[in-house]
MDAnalysis code that builds the backbone (N, CA, C; Angstrom):
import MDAnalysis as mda
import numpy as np

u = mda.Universe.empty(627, n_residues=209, atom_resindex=np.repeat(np.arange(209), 3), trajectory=True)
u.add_TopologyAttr("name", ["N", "CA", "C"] * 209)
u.add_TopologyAttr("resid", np.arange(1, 210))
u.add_TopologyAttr("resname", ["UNK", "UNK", "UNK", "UNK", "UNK", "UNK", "UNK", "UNK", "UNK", "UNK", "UNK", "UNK", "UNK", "UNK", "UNK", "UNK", "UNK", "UNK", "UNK", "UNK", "UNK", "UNK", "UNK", "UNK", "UNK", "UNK", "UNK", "UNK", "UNK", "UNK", "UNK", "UNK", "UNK", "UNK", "UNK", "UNK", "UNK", "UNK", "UNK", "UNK", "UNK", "UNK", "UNK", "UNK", "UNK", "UNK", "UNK", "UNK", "UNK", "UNK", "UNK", "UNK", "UNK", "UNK", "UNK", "UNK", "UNK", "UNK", "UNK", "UNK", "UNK", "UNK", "UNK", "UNK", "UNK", "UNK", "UNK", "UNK", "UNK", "UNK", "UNK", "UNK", "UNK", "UNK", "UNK", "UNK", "UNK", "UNK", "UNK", "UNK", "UNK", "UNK", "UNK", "UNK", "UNK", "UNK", "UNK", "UNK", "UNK", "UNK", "UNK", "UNK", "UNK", "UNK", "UNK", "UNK", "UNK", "UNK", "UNK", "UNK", "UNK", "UNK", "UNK", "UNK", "UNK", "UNK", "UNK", "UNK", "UNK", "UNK", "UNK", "UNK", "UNK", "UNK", "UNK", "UNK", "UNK", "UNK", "UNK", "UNK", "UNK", "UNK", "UNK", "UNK", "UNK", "UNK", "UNK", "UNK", "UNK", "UNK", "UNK", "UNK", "UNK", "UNK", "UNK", "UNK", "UNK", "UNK", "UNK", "UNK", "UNK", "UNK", "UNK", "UNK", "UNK", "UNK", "UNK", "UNK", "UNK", "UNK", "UNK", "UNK", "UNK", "UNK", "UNK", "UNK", "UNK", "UNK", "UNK", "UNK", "UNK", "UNK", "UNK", "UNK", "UNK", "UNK", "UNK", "UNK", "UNK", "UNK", "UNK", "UNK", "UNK", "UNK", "UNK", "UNK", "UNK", "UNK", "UNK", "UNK", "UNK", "UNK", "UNK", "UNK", "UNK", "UNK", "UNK", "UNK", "UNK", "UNK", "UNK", "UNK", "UNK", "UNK", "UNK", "UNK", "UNK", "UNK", "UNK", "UNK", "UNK", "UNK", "UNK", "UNK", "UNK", "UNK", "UNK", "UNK", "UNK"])
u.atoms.positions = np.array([
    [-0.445, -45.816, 6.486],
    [-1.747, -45.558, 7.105],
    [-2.445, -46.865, 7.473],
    [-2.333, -47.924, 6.894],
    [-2.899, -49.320, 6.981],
    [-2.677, -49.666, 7.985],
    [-1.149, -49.925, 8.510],
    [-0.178, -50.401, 9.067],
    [-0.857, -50.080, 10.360],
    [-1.159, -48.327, 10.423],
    [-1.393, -47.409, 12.071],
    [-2.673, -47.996, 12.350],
    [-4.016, -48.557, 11.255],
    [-5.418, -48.328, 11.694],
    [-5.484, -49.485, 11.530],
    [-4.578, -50.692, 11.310],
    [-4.988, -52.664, 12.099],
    [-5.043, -52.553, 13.509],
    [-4.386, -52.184, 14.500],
    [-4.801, -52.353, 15.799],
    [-5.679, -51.736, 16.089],
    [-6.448, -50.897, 15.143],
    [-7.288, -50.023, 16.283],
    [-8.871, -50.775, 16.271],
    [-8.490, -51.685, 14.973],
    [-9.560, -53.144, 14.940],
    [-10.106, -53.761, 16.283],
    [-8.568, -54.354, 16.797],
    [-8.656, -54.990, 17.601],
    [-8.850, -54.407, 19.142],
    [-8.879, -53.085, 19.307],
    [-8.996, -52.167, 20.912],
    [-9.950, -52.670, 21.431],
    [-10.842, -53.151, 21.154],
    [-12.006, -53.079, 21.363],
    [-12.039, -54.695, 22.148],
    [-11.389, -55.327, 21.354],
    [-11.122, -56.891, 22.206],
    [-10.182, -57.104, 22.802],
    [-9.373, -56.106, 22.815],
    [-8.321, -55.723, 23.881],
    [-9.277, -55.544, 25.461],
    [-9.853, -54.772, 25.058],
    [-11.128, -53.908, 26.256],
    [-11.614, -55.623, 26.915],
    [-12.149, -56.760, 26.408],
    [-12.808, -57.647, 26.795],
    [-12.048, -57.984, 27.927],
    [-12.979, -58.531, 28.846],
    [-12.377, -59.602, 30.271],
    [-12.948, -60.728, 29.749],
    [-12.017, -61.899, 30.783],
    [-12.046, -63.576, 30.157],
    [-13.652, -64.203, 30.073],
    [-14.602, -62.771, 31.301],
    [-16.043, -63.718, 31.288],
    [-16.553, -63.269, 30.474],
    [-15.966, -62.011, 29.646],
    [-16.632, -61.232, 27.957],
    [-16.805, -62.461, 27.285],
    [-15.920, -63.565, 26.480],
    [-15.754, -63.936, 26.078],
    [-16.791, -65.150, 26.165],
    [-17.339, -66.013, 27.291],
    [-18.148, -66.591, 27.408],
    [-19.492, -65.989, 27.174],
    [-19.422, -64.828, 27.544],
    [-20.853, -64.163, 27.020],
    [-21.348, -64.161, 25.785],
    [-19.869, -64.102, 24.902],
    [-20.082, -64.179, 23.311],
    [-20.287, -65.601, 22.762],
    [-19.706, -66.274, 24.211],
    [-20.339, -68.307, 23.797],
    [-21.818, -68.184, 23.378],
    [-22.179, -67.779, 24.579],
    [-24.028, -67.900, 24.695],
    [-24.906, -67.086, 23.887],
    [-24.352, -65.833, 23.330],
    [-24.410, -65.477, 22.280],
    [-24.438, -66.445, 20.694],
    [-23.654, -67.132, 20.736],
    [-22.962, -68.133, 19.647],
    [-24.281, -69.132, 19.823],
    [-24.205, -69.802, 20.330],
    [-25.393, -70.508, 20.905],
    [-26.306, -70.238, 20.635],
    [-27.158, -69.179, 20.829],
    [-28.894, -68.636, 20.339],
    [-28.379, -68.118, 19.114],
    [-27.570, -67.951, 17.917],
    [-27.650, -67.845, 16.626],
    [-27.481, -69.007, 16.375],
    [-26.510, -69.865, 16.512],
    [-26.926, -71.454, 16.118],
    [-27.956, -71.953, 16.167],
    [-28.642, -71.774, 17.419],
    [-30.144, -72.409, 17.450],
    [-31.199, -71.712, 16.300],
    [-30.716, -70.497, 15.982],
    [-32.200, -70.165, 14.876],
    [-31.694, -70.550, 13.957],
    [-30.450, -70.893, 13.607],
    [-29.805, -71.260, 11.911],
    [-30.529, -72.836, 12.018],
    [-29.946, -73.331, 13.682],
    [-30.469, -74.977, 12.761],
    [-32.365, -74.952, 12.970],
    [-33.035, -74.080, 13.635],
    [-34.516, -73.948, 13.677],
    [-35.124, -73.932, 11.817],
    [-34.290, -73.092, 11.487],
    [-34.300, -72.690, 10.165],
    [-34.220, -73.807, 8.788],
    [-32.646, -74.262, 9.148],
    [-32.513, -75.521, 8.638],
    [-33.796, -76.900, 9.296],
    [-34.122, -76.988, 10.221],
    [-35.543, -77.858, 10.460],
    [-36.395, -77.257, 9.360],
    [-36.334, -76.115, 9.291],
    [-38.150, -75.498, 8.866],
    [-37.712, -76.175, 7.137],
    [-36.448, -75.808, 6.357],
    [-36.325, -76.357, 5.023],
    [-36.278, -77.959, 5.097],
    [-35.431, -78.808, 5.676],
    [-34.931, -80.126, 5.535],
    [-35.864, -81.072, 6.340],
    [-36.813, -80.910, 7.363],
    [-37.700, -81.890, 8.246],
    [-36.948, -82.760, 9.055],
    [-35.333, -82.978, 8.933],
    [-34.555, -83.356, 9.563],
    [-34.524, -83.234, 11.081],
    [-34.952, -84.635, 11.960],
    [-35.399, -84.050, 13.620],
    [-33.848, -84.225, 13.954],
    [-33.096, -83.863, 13.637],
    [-31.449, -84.157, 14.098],
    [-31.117, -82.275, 14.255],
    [-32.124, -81.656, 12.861],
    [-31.487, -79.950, 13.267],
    [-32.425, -79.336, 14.162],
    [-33.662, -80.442, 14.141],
    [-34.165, -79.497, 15.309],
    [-34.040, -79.726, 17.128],
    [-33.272, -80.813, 16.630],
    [-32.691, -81.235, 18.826],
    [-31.496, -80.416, 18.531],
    [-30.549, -80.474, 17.713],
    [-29.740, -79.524, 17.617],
    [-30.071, -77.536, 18.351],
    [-30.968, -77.367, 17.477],
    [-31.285, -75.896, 18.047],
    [-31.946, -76.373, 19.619],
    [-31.992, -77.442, 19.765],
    [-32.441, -77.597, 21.477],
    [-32.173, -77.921, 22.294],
    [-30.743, -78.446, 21.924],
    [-29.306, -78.939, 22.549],
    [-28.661, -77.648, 22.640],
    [-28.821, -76.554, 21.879],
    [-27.947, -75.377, 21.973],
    [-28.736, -74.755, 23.142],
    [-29.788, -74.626, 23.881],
    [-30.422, -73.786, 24.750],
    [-29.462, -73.930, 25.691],
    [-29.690, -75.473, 26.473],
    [-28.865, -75.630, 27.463],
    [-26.905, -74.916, 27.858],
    [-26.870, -75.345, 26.304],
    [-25.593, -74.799, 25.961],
    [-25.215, -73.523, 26.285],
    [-26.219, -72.704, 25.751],
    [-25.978, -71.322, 26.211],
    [-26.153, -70.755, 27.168],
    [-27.041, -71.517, 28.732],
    [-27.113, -71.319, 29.919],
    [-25.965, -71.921, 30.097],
    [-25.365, -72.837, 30.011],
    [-23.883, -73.650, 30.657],
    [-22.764, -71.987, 30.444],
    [-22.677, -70.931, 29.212],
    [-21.557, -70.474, 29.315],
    [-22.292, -69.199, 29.523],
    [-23.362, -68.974, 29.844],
    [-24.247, -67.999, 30.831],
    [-23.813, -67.865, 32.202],
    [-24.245, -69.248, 33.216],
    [-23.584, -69.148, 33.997],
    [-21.917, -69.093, 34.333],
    [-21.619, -69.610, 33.451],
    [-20.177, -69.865, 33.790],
    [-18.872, -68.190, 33.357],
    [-20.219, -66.787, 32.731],
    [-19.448, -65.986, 32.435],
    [-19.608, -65.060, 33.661],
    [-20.657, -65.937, 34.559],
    [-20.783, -64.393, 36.073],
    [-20.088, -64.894, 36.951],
    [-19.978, -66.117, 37.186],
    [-19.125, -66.946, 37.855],
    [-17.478, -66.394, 37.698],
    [-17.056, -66.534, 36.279],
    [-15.839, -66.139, 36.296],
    [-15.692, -64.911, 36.491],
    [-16.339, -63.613, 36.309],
    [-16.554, -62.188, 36.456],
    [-16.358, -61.994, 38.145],
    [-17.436, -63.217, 38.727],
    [-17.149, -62.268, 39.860],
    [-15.824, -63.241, 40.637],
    [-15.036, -64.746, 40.337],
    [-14.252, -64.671, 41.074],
    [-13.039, -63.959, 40.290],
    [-12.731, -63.384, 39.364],
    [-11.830, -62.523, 39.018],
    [-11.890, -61.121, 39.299],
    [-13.303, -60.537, 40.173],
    [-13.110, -58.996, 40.099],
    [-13.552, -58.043, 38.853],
    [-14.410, -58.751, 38.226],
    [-14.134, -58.295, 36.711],
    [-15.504, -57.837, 35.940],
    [-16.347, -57.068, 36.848],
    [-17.629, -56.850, 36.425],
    [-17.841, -55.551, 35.811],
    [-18.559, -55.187, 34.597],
    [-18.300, -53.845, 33.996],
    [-19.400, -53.635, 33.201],
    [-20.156, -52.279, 33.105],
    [-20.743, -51.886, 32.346],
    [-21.181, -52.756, 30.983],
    [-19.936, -52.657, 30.329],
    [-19.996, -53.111, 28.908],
    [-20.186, -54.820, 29.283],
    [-19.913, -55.271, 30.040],
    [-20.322, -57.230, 30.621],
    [-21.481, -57.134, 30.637],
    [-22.263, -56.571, 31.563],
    [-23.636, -56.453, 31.743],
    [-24.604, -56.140, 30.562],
    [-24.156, -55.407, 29.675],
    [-25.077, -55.077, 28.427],
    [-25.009, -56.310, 27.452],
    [-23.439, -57.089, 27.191],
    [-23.378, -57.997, 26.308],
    [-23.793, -59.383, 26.992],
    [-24.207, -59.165, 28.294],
    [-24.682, -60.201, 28.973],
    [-26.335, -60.021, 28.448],
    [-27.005, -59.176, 28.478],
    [-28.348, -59.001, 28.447],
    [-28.398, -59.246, 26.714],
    [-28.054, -58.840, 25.900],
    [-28.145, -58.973, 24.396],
    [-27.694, -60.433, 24.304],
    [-27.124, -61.087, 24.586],
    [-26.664, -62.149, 23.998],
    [-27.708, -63.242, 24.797],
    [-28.126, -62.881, 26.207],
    [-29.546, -63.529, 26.511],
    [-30.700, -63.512, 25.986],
    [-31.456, -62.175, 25.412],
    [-32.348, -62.272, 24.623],
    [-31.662, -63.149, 23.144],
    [-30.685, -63.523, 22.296],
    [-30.747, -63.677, 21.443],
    [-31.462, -65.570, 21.964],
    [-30.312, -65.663, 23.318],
    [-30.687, -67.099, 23.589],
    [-31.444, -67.732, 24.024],
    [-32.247, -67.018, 24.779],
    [-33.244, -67.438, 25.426],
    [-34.623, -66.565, 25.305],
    [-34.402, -65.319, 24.185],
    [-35.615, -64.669, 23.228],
    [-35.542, -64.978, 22.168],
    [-35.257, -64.913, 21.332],
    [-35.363, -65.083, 20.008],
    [-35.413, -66.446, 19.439],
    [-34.410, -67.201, 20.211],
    [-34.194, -68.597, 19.639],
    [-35.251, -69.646, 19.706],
    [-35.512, -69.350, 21.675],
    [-36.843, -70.025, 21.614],
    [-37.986, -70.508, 21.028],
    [-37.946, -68.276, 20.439],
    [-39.651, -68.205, 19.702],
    [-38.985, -68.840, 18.230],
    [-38.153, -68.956, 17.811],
    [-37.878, -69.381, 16.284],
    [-37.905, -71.248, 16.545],
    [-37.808, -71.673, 17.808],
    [-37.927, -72.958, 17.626],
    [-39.669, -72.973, 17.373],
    [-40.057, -72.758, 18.286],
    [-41.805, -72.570, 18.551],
    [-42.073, -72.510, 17.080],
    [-41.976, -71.388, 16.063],
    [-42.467, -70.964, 15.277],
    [-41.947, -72.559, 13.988],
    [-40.520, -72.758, 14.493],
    [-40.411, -74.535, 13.454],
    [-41.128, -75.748, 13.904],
    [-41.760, -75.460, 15.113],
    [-42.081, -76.622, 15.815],
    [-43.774, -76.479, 15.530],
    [-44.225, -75.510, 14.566],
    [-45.319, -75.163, 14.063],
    [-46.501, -74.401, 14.268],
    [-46.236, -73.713, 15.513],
    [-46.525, -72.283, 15.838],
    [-46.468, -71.178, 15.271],
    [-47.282, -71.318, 13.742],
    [-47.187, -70.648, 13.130],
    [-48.810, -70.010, 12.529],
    [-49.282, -70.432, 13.736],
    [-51.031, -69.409, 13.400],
    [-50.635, -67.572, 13.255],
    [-51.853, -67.228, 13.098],
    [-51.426, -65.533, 13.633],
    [-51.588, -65.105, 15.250],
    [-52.325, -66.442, 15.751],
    [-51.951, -65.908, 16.765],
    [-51.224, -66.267, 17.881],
    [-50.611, -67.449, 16.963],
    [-49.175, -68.081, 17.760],
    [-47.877, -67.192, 17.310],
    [-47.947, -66.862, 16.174],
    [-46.994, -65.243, 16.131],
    [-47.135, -63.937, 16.714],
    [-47.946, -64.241, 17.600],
    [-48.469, -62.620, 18.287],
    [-48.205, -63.137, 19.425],
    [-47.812, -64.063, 20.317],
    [-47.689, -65.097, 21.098],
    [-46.220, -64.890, 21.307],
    [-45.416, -65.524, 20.559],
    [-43.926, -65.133, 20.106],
    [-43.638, -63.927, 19.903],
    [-44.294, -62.902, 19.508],
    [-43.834, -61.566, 19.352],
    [-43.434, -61.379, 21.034],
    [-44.784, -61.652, 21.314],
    [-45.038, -61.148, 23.105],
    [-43.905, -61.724, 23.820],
    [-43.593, -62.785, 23.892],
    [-43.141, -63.618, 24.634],
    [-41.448, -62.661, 24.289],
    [-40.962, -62.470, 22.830],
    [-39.917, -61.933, 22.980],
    [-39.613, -60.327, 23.411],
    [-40.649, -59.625, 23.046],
    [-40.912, -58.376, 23.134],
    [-40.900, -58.261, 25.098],
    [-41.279, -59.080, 25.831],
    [-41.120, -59.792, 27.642],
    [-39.935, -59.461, 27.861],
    [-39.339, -60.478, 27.019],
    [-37.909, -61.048, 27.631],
    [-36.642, -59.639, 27.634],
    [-37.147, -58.648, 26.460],
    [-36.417, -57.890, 25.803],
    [-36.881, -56.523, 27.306],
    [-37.920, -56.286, 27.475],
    [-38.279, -55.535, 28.600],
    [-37.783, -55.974, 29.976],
    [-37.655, -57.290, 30.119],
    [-37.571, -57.909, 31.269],
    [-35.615, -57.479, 31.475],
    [-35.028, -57.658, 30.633],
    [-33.472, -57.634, 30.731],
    [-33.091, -55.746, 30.907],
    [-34.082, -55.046, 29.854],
    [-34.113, -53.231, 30.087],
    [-34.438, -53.312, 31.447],
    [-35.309, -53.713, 31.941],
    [-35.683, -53.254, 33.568],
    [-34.335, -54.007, 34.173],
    [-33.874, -54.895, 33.992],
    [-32.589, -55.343, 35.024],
    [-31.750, -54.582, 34.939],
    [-31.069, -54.037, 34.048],
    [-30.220, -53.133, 33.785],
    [-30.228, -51.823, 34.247],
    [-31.548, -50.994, 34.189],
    [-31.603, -50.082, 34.943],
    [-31.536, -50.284, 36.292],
    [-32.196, -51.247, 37.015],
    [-32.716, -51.246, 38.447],
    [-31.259, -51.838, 39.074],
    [-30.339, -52.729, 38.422],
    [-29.337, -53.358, 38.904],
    [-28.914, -52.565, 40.258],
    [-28.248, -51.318, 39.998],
    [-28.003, -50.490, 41.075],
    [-28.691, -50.581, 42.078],
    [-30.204, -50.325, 42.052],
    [-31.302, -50.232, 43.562],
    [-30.990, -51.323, 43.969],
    [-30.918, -52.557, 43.312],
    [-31.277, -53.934, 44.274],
    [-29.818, -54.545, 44.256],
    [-29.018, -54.102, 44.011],
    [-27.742, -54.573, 44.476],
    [-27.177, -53.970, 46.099],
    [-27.625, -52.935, 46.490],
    [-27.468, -52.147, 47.733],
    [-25.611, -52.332, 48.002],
    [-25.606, -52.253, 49.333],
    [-23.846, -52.369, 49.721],
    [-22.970, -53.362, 49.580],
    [-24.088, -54.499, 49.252],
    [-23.125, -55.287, 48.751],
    [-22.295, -55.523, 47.334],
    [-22.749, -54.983, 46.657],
    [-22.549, -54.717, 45.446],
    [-23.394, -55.952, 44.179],
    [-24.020, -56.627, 44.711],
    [-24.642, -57.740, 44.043],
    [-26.076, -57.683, 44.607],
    [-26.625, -58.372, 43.174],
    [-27.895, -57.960, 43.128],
    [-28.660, -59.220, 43.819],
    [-29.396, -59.164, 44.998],
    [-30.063, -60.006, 45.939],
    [-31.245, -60.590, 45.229],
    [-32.020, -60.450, 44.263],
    [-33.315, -60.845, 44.026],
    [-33.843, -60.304, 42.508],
    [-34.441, -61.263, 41.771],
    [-34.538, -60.981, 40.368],
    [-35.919, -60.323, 40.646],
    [-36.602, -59.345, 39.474],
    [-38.066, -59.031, 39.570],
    [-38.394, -59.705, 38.364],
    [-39.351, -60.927, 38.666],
    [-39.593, -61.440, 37.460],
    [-39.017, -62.794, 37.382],
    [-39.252, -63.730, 36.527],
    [-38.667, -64.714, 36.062],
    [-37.416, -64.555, 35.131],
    [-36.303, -64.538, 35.779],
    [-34.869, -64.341, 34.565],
    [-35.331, -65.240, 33.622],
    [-34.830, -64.485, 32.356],
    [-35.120, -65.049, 31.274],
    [-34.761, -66.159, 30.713],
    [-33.322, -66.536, 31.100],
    [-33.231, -68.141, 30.971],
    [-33.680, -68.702, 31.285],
    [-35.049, -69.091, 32.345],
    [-35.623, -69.940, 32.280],
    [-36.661, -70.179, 31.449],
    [-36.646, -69.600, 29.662],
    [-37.041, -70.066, 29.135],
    [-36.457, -71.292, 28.463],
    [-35.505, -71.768, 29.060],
    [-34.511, -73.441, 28.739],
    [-35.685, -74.471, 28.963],
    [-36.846, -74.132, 29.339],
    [-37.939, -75.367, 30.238],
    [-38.830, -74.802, 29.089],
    [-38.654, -74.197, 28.454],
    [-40.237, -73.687, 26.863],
    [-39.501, -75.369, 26.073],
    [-37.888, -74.660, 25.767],
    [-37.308, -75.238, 24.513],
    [-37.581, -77.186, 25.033],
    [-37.090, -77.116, 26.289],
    [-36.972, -78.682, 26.951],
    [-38.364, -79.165, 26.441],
    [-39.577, -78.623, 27.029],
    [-40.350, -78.856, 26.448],
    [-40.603, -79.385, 24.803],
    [-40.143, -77.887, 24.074],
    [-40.234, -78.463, 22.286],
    [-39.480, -79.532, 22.128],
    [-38.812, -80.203, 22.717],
    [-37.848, -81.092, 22.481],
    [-38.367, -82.292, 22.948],
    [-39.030, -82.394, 24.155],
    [-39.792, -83.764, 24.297],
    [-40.844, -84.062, 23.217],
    [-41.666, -83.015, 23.074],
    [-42.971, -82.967, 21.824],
    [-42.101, -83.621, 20.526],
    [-41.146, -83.306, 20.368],
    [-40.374, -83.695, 19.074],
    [-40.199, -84.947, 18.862],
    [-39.892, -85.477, 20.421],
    [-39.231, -86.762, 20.653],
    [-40.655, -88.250, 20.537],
    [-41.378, -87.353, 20.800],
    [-42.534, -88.334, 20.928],
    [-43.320, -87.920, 19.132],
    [-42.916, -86.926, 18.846],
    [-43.630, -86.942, 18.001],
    [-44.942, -85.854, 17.209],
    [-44.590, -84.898, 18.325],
    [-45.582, -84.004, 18.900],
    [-45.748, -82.639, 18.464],
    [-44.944, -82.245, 17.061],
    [-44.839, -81.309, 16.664],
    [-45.132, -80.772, 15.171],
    [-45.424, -79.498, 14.263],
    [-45.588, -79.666, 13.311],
    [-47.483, -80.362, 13.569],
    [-48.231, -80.828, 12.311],
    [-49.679, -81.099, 12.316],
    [-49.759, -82.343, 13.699],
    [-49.056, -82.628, 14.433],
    [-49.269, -83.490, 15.631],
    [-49.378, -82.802, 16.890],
    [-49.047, -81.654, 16.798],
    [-48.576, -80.599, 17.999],
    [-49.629, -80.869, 19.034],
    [-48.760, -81.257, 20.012],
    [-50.040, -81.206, 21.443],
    [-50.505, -80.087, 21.330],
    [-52.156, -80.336, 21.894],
    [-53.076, -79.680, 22.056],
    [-54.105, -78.780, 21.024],
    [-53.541, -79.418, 20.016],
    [-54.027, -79.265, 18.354],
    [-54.326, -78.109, 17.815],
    [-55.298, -76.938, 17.469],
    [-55.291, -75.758, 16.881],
    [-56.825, -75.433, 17.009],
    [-56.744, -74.760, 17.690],
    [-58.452, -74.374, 17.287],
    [-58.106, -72.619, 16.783],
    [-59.369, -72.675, 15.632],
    [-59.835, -71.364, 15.064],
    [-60.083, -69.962, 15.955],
    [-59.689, -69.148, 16.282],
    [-60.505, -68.141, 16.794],
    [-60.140, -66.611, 16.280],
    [-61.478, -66.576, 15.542],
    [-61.625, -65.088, 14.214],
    [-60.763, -65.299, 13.699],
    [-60.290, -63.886, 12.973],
    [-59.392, -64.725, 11.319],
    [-57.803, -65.585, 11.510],
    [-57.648, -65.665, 12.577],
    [-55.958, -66.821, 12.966],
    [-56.267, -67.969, 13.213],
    [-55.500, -68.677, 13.579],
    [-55.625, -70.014, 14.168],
    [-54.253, -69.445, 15.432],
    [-54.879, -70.292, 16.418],
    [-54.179, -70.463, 17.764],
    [-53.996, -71.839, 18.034],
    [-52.227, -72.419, 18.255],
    [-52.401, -73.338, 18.806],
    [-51.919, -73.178, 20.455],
    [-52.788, -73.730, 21.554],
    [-52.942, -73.856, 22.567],
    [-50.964, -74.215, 23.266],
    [-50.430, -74.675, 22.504],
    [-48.961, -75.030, 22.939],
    [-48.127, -73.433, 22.994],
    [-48.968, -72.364, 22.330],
    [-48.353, -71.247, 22.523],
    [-48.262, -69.877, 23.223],
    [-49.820, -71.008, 24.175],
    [-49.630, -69.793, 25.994],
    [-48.858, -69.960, 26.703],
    [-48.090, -71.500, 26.150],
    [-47.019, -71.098, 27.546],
    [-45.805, -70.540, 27.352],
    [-45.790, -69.935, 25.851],
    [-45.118, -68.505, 25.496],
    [-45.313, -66.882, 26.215],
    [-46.942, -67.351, 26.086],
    [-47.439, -66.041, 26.739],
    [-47.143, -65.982, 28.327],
    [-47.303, -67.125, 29.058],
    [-47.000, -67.373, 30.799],
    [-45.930, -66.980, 30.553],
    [-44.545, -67.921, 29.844],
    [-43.579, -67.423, 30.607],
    [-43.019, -65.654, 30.131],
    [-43.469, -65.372, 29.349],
    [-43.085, -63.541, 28.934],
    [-43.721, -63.099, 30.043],
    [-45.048, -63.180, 30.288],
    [-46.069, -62.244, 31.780],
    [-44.817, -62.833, 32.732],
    [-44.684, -64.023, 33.112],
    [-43.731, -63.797, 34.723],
    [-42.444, -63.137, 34.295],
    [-41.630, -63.038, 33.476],
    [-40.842, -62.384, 33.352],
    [-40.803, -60.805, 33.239],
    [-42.001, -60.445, 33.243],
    [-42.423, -58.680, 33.134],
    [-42.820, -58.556, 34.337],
    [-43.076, -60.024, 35.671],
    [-43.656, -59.417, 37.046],
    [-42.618, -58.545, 37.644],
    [-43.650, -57.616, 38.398],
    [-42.972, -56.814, 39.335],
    [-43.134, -57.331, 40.606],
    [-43.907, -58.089, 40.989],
    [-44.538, -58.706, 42.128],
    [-43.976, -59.942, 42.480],
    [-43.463, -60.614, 41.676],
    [-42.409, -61.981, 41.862],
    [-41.504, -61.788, 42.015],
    [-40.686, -62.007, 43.453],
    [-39.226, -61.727, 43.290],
    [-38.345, -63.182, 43.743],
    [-37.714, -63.519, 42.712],
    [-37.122, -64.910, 42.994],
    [-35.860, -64.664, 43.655],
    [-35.002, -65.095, 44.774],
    [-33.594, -64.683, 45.177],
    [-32.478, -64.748, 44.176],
    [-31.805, -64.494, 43.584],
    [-30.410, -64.580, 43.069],
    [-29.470, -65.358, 43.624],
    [-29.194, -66.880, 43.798],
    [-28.088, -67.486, 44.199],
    [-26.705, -66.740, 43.685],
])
């Protein structure tokens, strides 16, 4: 019985195409970045936190490089498209807000900030998925994003990463903290909130190279 139910382990990665596999890079990538965000938040070490900000880029490099190979192989599918969208929010939602939140964005209402900003990104990828069909028309590819695609939250993290570099993070954080009612807000964490709102526009439509 052992013997019959080991392959049926593996069917499933049988099922994968070669640009599956890069999807699960960039995937790989935004869990690295919150492990070493994490490791920053215990050790103060600025080596794990360019690390989680060296991984952003990283995970747009095998982002692009898994639609690229999809479409010159023919190889676009249901199940690509979903592990394409999950493995983007991990990298360019989640990871982000977990750098933000080590980089000391940690008022209540710089966590309501980060909620938003991921709770965006997570709506923003559901609406692509459904609509893919309408705005792909006869050609079979989709002409125009609604919204800011979510990888371009790589320009939040670029950002945390210069602040780091100069110095700028943690009780130095540009633009410092002011009080308002029972949280503290620091001002470095609207442009959490900007980029989640353009990514929920319906009214922005950027072309799709």
């Amino acid at each position: 019985m052992e013997q019959q139910a080991a392959p049926r382990h593996f069917s499933m990665l049988r099922g994968f195409h070669l640009a599956d596999f890069f999807t699960l890079g960039n995937a790989a990538c935004g869990v690295g970045a919150v492990f070493f965000a994490m490791l920053y938040m215990r050790s103060g070490l600025a080596f794990h936190f360019y690390a989680a900000a060296a991984l952003a880029p990283a995970a747009f490099i095998f982002d692009v490089l898994d639609g690229r190979i999809a479409r010159a192989r023919h190889q676009h599918s249901a199940l690509g498209r979903e592990l394409d969208s999950l493995s983007d929010i991990i990298s360019f939602g989640v990871a982000p807000a977990a750098l933000g939140f080590a980089a000391g964005l940690q008022g209540g209402w710089d966590a309501a900030a980060l909620v938003y900003f991921v709770c965006c990104g997570v709506s923003r990828l559901a609406r692509y998925n459904v609509t893919a069909e309408q705005l792909s028309g006869a050609s079979g590819k989709v002409k125009y994003f609604e919204g800011t695609p979510i990888p371009t939250s790589v320009l939040l993290t670029g950002l945390l990463a210069l602040a780091a570099w100069y110095g700028r993070i943690g009780d130095n954080i540009y633009g410092g903290v002011w009080n308002a009612g029972p949280w503290e807000l620091h001002p470095l964490a609207l442009m959490f909130v900007l980029s989640g709102s353009l990514m929920i526009s319906k009214t922005l439509h950027i072309p799709k190279l």
